[in-house]
N, CA and C of each residue as an Amber inpcrd file, in Angstrom:
protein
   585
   0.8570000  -1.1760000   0.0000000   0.0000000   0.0000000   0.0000000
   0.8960000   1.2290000   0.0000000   0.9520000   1.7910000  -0.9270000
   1.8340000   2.7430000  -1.6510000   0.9190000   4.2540000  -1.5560000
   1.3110000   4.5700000  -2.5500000   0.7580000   5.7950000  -3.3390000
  -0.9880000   5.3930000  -3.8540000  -1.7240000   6.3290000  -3.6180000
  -3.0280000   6.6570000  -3.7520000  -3.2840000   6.5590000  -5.4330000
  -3.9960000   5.8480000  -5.7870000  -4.3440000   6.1080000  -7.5320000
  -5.7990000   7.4190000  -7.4440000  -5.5370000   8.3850000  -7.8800000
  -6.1950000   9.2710000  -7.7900000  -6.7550000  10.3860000  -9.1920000
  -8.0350000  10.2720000  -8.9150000  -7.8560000  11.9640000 -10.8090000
  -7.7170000  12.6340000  -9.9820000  -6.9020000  13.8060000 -11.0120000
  -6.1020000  14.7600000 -10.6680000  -6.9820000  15.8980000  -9.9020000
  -6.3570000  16.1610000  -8.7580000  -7.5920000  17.5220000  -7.9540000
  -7.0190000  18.5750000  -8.3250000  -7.4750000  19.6740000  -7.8830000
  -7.2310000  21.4160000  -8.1310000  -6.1470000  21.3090000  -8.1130000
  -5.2410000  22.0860000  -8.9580000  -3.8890000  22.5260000  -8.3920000
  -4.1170000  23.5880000  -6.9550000  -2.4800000  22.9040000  -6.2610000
  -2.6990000  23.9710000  -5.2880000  -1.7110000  25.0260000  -5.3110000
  -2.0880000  25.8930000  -4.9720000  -1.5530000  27.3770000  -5.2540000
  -1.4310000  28.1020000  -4.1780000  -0.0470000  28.7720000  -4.3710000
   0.4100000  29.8510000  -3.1710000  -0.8130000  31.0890000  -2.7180000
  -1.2010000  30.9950000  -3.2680000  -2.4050000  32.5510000  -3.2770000
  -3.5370000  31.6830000  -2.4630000  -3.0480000  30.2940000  -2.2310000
  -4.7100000  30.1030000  -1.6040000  -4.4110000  29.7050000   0.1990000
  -2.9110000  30.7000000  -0.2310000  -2.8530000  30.3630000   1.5410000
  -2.4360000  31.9180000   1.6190000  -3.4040000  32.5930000   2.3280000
  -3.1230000  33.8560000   2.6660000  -2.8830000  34.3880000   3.9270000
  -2.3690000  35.3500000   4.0840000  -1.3080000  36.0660000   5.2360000
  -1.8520000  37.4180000   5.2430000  -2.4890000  37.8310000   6.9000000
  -2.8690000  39.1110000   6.8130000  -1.8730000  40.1870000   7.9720000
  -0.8080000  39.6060000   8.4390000   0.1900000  40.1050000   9.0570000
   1.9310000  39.0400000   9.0410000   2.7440000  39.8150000   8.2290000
   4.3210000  38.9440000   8.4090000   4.4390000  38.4380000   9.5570000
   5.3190000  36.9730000   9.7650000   4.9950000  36.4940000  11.0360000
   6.6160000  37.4570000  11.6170000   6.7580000  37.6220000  12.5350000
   7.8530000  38.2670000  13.4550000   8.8510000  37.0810000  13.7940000
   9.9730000  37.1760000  13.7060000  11.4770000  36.5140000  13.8890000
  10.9820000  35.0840000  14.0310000  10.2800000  35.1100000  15.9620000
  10.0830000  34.0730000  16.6350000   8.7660000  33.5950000  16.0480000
   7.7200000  33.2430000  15.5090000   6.9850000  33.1110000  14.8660000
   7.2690000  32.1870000  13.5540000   8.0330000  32.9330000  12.9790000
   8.6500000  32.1490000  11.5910000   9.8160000  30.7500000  12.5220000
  10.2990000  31.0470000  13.2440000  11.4380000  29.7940000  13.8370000
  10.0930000  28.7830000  14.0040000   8.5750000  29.5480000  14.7550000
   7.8740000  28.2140000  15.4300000   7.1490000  27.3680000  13.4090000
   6.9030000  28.5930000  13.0150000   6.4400000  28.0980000  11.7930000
   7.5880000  26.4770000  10.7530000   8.5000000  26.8060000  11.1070000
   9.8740000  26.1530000  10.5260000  10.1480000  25.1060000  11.1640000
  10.1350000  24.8640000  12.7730000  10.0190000  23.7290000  13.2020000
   8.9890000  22.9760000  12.9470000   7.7760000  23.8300000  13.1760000
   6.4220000  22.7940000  12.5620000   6.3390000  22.3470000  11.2860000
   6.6840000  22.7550000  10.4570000   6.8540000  22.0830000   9.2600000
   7.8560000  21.0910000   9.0410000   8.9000000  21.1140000   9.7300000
   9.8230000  20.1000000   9.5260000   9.6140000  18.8100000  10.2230000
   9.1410000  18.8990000  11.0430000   8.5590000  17.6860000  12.1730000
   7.0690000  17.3180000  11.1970000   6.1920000  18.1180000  10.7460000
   5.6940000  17.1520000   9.5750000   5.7630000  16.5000000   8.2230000
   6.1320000  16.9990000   7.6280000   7.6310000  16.5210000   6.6630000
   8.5080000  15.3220000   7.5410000   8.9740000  15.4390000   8.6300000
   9.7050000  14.1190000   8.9210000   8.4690000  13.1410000   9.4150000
   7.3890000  13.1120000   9.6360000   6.2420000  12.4880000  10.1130000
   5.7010000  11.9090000   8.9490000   5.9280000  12.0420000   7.6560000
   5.2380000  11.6390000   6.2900000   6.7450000  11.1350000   5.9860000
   7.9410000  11.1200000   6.0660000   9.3290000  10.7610000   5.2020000
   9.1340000   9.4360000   6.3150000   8.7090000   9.4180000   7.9170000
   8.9090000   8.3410000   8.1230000   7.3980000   7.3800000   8.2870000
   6.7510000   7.5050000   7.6040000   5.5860000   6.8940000   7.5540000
   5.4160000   5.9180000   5.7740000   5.8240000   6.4990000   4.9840000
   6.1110000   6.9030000   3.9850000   7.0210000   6.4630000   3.0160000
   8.3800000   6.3660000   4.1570000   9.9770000   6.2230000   3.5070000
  10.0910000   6.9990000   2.1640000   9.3310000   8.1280000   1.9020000
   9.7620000   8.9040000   0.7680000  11.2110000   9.6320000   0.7020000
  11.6960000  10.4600000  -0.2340000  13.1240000  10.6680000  -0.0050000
  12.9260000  11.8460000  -0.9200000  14.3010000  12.4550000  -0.7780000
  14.5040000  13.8540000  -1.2280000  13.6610000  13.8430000  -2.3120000
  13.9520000  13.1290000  -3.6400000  13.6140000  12.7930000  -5.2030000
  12.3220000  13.0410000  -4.9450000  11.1460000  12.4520000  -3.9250000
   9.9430000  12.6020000  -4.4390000   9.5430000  14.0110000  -3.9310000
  10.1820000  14.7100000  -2.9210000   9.8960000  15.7280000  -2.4370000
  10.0570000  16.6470000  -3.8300000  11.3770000  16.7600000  -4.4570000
  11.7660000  17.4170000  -5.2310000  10.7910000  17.0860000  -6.7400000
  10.2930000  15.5600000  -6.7560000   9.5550000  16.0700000  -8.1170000
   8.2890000  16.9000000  -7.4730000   7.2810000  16.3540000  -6.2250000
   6.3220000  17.1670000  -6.2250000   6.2800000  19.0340000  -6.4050000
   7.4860000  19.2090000  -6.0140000   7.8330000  20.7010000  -5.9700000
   7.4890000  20.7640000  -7.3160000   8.4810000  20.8740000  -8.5680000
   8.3020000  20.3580000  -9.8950000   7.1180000  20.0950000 -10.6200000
   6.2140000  19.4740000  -9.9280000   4.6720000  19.3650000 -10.4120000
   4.1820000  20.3250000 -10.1550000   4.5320000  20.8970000  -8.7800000
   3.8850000  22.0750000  -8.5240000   3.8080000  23.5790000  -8.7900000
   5.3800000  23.3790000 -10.0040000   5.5540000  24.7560000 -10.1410000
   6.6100000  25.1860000  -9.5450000   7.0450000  24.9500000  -8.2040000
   7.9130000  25.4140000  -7.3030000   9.3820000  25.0330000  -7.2900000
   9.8650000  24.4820000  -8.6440000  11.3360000  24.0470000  -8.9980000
  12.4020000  24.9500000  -8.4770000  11.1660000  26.0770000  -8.5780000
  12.7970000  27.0710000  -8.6670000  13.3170000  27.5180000  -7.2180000
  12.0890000  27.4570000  -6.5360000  12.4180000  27.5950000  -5.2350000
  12.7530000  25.7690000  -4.2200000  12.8560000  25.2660000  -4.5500000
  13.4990000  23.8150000  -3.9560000  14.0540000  23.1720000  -5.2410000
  15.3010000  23.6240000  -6.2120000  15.4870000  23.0350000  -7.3340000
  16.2510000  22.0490000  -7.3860000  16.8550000  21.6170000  -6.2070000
  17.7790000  20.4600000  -5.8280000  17.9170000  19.6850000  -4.4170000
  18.3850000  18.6660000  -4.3300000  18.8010000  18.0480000  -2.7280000
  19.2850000  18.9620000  -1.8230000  20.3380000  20.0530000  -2.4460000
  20.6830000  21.0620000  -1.6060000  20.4410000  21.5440000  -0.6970000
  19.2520000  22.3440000  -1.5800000  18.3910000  23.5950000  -1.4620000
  17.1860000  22.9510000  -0.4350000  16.9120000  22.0430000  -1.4330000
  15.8050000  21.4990000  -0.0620000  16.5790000  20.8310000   1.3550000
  17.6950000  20.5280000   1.7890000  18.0660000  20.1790000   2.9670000
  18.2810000  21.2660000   3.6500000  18.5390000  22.7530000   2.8420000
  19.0800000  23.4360000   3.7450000  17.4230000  24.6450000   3.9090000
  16.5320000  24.1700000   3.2470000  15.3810000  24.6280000   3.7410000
  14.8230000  23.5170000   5.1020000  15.2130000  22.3650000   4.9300000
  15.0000000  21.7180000   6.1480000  15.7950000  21.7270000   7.1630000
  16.8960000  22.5440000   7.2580000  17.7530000  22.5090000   8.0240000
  17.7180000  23.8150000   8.9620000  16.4580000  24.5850000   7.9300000
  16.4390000  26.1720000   8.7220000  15.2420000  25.9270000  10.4940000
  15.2260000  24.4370000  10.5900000  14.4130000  24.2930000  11.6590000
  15.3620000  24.7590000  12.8460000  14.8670000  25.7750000  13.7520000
  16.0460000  25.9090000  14.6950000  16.5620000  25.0370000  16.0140000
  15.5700000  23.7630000  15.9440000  15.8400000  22.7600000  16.9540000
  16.3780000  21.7460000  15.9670000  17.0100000  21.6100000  15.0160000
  17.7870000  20.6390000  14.7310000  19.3890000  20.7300000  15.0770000
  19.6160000  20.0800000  15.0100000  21.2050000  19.2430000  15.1840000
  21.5630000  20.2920000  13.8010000  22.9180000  20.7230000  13.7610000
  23.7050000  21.3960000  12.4960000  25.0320000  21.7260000  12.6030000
  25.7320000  21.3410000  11.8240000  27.0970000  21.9540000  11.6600000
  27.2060000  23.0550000  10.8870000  26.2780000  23.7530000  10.2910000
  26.3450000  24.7520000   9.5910000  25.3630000  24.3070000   8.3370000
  24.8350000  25.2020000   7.2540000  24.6330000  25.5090000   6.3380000
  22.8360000  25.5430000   6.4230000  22.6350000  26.0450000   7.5010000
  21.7500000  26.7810000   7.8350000  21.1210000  28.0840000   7.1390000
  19.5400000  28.1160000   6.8860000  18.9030000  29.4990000   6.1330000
  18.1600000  29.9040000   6.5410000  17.7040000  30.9600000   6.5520000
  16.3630000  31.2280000   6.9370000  15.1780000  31.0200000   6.0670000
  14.4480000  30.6930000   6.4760000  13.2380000  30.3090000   5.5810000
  12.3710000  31.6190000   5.4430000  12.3620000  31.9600000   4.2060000
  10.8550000  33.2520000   3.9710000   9.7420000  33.0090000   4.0440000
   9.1670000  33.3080000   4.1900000   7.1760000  33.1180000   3.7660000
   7.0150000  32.5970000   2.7150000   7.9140000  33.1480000   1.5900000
   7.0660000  31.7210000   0.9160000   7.5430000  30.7520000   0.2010000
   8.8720000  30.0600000   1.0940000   9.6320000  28.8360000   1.1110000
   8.7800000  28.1190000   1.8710000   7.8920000  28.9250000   2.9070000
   7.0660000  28.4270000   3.9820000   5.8420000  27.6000000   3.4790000
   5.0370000  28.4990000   2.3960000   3.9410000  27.8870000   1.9400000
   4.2950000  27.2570000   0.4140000   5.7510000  27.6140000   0.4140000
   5.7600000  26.1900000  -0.6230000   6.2610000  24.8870000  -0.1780000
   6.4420000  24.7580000   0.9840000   6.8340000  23.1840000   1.3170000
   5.3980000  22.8050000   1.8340000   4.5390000  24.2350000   2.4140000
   2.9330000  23.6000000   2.6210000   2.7480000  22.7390000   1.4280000
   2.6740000  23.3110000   0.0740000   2.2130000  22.6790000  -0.8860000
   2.9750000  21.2770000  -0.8870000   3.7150000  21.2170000  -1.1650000
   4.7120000  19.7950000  -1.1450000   4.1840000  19.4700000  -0.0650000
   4.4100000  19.0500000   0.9390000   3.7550000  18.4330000   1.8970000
   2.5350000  17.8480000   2.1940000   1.2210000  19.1600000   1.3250000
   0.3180000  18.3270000   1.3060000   0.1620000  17.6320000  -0.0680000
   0.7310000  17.6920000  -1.4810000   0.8560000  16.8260000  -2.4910000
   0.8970000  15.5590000  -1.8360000   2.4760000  15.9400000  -1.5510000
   2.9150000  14.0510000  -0.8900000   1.6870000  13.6120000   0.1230000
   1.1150000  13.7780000   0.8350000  -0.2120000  13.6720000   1.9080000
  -0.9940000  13.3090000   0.9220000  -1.1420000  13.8030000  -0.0710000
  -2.8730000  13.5540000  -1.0290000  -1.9700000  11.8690000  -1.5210000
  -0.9800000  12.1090000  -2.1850000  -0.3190000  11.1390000  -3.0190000
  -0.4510000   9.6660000  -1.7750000   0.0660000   9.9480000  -0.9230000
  -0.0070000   8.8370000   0.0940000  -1.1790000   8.7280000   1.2170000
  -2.4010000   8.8700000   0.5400000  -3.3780000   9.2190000   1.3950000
  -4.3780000   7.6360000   2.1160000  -4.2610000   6.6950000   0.9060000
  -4.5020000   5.5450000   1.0730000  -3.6430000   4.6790000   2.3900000
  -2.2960000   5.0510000   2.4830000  -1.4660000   4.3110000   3.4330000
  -2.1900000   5.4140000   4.5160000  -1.9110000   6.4840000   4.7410000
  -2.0010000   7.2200000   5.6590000  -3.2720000   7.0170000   6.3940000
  -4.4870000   6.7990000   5.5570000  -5.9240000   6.4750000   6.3160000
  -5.6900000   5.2320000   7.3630000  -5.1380000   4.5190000   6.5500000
  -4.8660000   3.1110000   6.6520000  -4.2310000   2.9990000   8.0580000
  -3.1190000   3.4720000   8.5510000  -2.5640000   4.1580000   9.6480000
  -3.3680000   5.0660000  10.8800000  -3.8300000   5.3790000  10.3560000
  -5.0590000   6.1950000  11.5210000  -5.8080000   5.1960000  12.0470000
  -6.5560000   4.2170000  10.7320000  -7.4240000   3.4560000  11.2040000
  -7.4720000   2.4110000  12.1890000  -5.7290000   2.0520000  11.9550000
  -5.1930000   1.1780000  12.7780000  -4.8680000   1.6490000  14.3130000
  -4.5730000   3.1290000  14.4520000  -4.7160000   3.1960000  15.2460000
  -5.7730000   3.6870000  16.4380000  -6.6460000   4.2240000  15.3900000
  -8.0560000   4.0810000  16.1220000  -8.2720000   2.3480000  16.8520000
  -8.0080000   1.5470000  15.8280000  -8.8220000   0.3820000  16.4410000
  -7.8080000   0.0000000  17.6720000  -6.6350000  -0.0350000  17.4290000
  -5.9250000  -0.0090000  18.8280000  -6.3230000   0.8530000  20.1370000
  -6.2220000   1.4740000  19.6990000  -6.5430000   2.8250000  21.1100000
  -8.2020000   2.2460000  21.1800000  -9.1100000   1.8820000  20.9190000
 -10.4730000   1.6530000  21.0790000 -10.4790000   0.3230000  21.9620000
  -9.3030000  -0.5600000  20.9900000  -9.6190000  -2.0890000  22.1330000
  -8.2460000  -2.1340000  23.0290000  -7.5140000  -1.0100000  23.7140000
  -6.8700000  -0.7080000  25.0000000  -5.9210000  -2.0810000  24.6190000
  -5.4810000  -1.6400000  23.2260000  -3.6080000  -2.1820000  22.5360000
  -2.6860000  -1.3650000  22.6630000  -1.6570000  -1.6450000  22.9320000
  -0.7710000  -0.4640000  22.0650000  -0.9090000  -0.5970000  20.9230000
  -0.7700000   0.9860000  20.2240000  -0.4850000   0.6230000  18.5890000
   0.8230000   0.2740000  18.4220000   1.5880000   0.3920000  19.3380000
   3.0760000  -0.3850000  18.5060000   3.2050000  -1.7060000  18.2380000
   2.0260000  -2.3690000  18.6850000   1.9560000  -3.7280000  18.1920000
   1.7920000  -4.1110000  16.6570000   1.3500000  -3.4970000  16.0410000
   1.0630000  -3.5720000  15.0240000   2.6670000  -2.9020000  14.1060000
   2.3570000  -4.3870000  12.8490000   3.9420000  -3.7630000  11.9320000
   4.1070000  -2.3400000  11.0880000   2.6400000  -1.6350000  10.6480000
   3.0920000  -0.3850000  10.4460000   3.4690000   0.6570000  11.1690000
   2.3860000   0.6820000  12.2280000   2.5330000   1.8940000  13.5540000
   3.8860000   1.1810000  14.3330000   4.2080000   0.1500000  14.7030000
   5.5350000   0.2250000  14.9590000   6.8080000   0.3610000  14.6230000
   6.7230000   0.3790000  13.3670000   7.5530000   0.5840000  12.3330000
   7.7750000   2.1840000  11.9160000   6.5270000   2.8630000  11.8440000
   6.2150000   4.1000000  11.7400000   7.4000000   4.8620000  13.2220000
   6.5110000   3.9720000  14.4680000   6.9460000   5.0050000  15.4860000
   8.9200000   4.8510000  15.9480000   9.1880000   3.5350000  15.3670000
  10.4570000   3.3550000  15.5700000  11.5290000   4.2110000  14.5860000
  10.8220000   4.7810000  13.2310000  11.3850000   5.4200000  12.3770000
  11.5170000   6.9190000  12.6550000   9.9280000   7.3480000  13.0390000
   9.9050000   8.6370000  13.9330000  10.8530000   8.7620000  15.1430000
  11.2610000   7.7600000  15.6970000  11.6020000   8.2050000  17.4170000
  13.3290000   8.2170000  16.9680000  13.7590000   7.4290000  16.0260000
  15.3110000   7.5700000  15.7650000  15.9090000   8.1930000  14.4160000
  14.6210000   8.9440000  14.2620000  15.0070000   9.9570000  13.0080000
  14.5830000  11.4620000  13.9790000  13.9670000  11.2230000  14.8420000
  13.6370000  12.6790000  15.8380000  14.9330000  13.0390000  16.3930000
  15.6220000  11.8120000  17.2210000  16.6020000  11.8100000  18.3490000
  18.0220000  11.8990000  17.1430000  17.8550000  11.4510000  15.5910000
  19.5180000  11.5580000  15.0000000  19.5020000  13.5050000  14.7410000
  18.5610000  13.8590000  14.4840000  18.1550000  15.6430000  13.6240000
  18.1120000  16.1880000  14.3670000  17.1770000  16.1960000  15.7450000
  17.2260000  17.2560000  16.4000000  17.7790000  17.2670000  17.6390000
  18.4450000  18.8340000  18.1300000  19.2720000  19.2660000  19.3170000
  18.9260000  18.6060000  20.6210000  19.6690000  18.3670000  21.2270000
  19.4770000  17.5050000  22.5180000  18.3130000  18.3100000  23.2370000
  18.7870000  19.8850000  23.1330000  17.0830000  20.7040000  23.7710000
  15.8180000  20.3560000  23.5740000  15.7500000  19.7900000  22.6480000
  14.2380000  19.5200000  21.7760000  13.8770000  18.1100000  21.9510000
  14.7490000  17.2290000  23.1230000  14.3810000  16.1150000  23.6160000
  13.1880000  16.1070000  24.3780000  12.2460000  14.7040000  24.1250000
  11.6800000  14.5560000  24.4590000  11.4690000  12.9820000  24.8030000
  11.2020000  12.4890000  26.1920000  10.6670000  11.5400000  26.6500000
   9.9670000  10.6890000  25.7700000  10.1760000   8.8050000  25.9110000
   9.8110000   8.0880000  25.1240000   8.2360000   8.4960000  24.5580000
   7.5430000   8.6370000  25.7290000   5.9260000   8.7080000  25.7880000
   5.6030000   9.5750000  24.9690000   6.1150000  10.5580000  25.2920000
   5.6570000  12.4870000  24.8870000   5.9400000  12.2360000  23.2220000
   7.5880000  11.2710000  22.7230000   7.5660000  11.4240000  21.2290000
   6.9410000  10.5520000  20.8780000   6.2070000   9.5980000  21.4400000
   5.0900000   8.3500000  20.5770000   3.8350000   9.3700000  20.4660000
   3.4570000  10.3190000  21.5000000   2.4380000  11.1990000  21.6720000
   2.5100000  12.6030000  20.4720000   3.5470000  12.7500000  20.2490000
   3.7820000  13.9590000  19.1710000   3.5160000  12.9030000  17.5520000
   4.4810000  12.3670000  17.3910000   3.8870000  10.9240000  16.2000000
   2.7100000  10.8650000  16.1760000   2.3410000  10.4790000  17.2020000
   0.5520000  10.0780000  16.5540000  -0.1770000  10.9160000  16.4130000
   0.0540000  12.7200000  17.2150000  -0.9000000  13.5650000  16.9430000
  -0.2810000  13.5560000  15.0760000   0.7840000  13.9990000  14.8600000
   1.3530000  14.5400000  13.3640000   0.8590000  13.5320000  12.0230000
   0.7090000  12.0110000  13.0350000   0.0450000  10.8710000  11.9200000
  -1.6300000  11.2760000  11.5240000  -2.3150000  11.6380000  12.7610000
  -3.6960000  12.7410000  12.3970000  -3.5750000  14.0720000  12.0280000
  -2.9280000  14.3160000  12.1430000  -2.8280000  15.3530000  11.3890000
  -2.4500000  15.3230000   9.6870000  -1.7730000  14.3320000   9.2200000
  -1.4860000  14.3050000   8.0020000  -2.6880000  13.7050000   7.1300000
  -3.6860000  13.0310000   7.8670000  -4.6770000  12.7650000   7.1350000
  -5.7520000  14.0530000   7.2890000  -5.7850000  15.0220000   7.9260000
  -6.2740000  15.9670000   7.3700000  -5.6360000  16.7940000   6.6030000
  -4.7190000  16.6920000   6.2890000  -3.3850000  16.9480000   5.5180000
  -3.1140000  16.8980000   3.9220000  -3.7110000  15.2130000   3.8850000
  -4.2520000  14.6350000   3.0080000  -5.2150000  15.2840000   1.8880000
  -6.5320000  15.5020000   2.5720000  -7.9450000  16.4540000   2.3010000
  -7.6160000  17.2900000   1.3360000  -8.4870000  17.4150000   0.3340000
  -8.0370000  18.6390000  -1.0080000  -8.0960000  19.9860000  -0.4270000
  -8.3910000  20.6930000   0.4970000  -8.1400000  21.0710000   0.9330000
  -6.6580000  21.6170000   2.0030000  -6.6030000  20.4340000   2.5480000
  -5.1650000  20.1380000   3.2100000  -4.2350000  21.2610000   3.4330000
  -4.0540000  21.5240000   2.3300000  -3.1580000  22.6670000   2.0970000
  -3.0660000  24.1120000   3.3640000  -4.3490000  24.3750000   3.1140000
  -5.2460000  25.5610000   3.9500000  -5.3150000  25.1020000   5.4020000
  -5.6680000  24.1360000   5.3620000  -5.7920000  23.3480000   6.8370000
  -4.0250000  23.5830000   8.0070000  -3.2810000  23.2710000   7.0130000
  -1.8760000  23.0360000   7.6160000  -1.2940000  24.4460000   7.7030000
  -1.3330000  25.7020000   6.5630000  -1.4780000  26.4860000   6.9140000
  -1.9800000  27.4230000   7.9370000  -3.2810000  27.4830000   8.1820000
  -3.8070000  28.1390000   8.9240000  -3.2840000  27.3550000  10.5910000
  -2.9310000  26.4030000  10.7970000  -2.6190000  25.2500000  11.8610000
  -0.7920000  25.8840000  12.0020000   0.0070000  26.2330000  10.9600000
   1.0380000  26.8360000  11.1620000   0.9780000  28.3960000  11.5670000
  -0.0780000  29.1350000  11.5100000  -0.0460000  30.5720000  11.6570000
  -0.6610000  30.4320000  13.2380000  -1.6990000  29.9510000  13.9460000
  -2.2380000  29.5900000  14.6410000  -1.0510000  28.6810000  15.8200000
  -0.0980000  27.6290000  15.4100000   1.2800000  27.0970000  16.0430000
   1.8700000  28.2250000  16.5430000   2.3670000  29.0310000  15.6810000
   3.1680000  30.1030000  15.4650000   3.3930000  31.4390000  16.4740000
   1.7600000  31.4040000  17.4630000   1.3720000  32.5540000  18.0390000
   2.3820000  31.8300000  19.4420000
């Protein structure tokens, strides 16, 4: 269970995520971590890799602003709780709502696994399982918890519980993520993070 076979929905477009005040310094850092922690919540659910990030950009129009492995690591690298030896950027506004778009592409594209994942863990959490019993959600949360602890700064540690608890909110969250909509959803959820 891969990629979603889907007809093609609306394109999504920068103009349909709108901004009625620039976010301020600290604002944009919270905006930048939140995006990168969902982006790593779909790369490890997912196992997608730079290439598909970089064609969705590409589909989307947005080549020019993520036009290589580079460019896109060091837009993921502008999270300020990661681990870095340097080559650090700041992310603009609208590096911001173009990885929204990418993010929710890949979400629509993998929307079939992703339901699939929720559902499972609904039925766990309903009949008082862990979901790590199960081979995707444990697989999922073992990929999340040692791709959290290799990227980000020892500050931004968090307790076994608290990062199975951040995972599974970001795994619901990507299925609204998913939604043709999506886009707007994660947006407005980053401006709203952000305060």
């Amino acid at each position: 269970m891969r990629r979603t076979a889907r007809p093609p929905s609306p394109p999504l477009q920068l103009n349909d995520l709108p901004l009625a005040v620039e976010p301020d310094g600290q604002q944009l850092d919270n905006i930048k971590a939140h995006l990168d922690l969902v982006l790593m919540a779909l790369e490890c659910l997912t196992q997608l890799g730079s290439e598909e990030m970089l064609n969705a950009a590409e589909q989307l129009g947005l080549g020019d602003i993520t036009p290589d492995r580079i460019t896109l690591w060091r837009l993921r690298q502008s999270n300020p709780h990661r681990k870095s030896s340097g080559g650090r950027k700041k992310l603009d506004i609208e590096e911001a709502r173009s990885l929204v778009l990418i993010i929710c592409r890949l979400a629509q594209d993998y929307q079939e696994l992703i339901r699939h994942a929720v559902s499972l863990l609904e039925q766990r959490t309903q009949q008082n399982q862990p979901p790590h019993q199960t081979a995707l959600l444990g697989d999922y949360l073992d990929q999340f918890s040692n791709t959290y602890q290799d990227r980000m700064d020892t500050t931004a540690s968090l307790n076994p519980q608290a990062l199975n608890q951040l995972a599974f909110k970001l795994l619901i969250d990507l299925l609204f993520y998913s939604d043709k909509n999506g886009h707007r959803r994660l947006w407005l959820a980053l401006l709203d993070y952000s305060r």
